[in-house]
KOLGUZA-357672 format. One record per residue (C-alpha): residue in one letter; x, y, z. Coordinates in pm, whole numbers, padded with zeros to 5 digits, always signed. Layout:
aXYZ/...
This chain:
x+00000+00000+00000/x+00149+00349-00101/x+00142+00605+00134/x-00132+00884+00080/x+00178+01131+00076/x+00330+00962-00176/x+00046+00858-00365/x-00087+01067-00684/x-00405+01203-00646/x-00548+01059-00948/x-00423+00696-00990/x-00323+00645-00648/x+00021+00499-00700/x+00380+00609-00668/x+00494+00938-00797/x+00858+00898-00823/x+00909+01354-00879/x+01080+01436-01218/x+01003+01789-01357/x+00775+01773-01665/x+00644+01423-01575/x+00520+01378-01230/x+00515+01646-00998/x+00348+01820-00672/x+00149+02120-00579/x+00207+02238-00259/x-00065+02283-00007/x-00054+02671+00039/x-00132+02704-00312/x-00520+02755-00391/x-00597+02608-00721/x-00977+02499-00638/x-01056+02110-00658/x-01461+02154-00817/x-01442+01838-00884/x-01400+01649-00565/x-01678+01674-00340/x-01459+01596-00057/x-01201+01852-00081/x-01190+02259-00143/x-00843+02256-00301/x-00625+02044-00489/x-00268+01975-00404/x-00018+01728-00349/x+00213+01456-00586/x+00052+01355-00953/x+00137+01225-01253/x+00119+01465-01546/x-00017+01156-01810/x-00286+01069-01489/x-00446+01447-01534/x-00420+01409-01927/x-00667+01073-01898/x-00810+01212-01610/x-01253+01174-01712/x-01288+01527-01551/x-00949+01676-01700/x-01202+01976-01863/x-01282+02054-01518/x-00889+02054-01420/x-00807+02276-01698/x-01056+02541-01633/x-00963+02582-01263/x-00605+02567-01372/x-00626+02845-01576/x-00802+03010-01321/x-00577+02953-01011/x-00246+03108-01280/x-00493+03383-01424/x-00593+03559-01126/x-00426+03767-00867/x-00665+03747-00611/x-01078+03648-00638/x-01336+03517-00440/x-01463+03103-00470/x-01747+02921-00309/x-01656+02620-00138/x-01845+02397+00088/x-01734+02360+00489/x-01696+02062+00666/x-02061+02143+00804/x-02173+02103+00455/x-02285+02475+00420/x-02135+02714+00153/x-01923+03017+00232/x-01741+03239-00016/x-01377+03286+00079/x-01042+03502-00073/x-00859+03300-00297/x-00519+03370-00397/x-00381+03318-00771/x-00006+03336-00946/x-00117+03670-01137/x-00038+03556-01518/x-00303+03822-01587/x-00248+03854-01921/x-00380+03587-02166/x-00131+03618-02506/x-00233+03323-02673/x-00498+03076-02725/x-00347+02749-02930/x-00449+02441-03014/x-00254+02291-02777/x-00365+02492-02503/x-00392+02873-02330/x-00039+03128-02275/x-00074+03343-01959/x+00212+03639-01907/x+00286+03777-01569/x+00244+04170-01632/x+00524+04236-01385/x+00810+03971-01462/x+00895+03795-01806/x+00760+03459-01716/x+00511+03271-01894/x+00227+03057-01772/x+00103+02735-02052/x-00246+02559-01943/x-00255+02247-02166/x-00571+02186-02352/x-00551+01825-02178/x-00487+01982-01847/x-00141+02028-01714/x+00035+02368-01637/x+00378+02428-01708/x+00604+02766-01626/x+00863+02957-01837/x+01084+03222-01746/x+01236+03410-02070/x+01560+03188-02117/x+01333+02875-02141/x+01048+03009-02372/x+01346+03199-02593/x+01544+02823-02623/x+01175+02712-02700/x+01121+02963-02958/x+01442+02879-03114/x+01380+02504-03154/x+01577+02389-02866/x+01479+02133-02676/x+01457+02153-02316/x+01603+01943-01990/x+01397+01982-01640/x+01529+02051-01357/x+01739+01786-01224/x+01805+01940-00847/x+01825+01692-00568/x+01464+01530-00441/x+01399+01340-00142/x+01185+01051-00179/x+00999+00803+00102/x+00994+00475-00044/x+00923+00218+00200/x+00998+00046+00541/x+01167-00266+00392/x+01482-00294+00557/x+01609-00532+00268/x+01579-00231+00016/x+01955-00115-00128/x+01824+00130-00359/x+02204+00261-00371/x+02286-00001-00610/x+01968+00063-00828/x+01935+00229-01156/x+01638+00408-01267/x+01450+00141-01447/x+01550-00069-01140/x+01421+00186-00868/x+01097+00231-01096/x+01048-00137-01113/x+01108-00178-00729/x+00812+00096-00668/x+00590-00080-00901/x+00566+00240-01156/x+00746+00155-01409/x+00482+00113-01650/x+00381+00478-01556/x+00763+00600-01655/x+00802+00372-01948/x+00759+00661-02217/x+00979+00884-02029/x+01228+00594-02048/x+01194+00530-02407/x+01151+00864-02540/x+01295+01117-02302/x+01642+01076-02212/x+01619+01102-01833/x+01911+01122-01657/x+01906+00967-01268/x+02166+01017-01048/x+02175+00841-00672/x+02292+01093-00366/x+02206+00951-00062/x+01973+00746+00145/x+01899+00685+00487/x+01599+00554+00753/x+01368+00743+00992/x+01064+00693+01169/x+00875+00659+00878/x+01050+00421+00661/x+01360+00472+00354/x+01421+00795+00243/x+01595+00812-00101/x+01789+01175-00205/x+01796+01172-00593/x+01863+01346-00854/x+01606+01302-01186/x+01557+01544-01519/x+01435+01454-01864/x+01342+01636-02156/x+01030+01795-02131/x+00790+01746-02441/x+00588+02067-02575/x+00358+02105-02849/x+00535+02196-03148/x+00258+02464-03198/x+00372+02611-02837/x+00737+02671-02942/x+00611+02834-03306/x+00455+03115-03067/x+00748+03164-02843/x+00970+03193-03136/x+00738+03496-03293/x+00601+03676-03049/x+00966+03684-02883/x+01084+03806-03186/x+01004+04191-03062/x+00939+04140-02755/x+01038+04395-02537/x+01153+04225-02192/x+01007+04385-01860/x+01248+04611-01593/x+01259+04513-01265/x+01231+04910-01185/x+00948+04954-01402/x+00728+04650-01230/
């Protein structure tokens, strides 16, 4: 049994962190969970493919955009006594909307030169301006491959040291979940440490691949960067 913490909030098995393929939200942010009628805000660890099959993805995608759109709004949500309240709501303030593709919805901060991309399917990704410039120009890009820490488990026997990725992934019973990243995305897995504490095996990793973006996506970045004019810090 995996761990709620660990879990992804969609299939409910191991997310094993790598940017641009399974990754967290963290609990102080407020993206809105409408769709779960036993929670008022989704966050925590999920597969990106899991929100892209997800039944109610149109749903995710819609309170995505909102929760990177807005600076600050108010939502209904229901209590735990079942009644309704409205309460603040915080967003990331990508205000401006510069692009509607195929592929999915550009959002631009009106203070910083960072980019916000809301997948038609679902999943949000971020770009600051040397990653959508790289974009623009074809290039492909690596995520970030700074240490993780990981709780795998409270087998003793487990000598994940000696384990490559396919063998860590096979060992958490994901790899099936990874296998395209595998094939198709170069990842690059490095061990750093491991250790036990109360709770079981905690694994220190390091894990990037390339991250995949609609071709239609880096067409955009590489016009409308063409005369772009990049904020000032003193002008925000």
């Amino acid at each position: 049994m995996v761990d709620e913490d660990e879990a992804c909030r969609f299939c409910g098995r191991y997310v094993l962190e790598v940017d641009g393929w399974a990754e967290s939200i963290q609990p102080y942010h407020q993206m809105r969970a409408s769709w779960d009628a036993n929670a008022s805000y989704f966050w925590g660890l999920f597969h990106l493919g899991c929100i892209r099959n997800f039944p109610e993805r149109d749903t995710f995608r819609r309170e995505a955009a909102a929760w990177v759109s807005t600076v600050e709004d108010v939502v209904r949500i229901r209590g735990g006594d079942g009644e309704w309240r409205e309460v603040p709501r915080r967003g990331l303030g990508y205000t401006e909307m510069v692009a509607r593709l195929p592929s999915g919805v550009v959002y631009e901060s009106p203070r910083f030169n960072e980019w916000a991309f809301v997948e038609e399917a679902g999943p949000v990704h971020f770009f600051d301006m040397d990653r959508a410039a790289k974009l623009g120009r074809g290039e492909r890009l690596r995520g970030s491959d700074g240490g993780q820490s990981a709780l795998l488990t409270d087998d003793p026997r487990a000598d994940v040291s000696r384990m490559d990725l396919v063998e860590l992934l096979d060992f958490l019973d994901v790899r099936d979940l990874y296998q395209e990243m595998l094939d198709t995305l170069e990842p690059k897995y490095r061990y750093l440490s491991s250790g036990r504490n109360r709770f079981g095996l905690v694994l220190d990793y390091s894990l990037s691949c390339i991250q995949a973006y609609p071709p239609d996506l880096a067409a955009f970045f590489g016009q409308y960067l063409s005369d772009y004019r990049p904020k000032r810090l003193e002008d925000a």
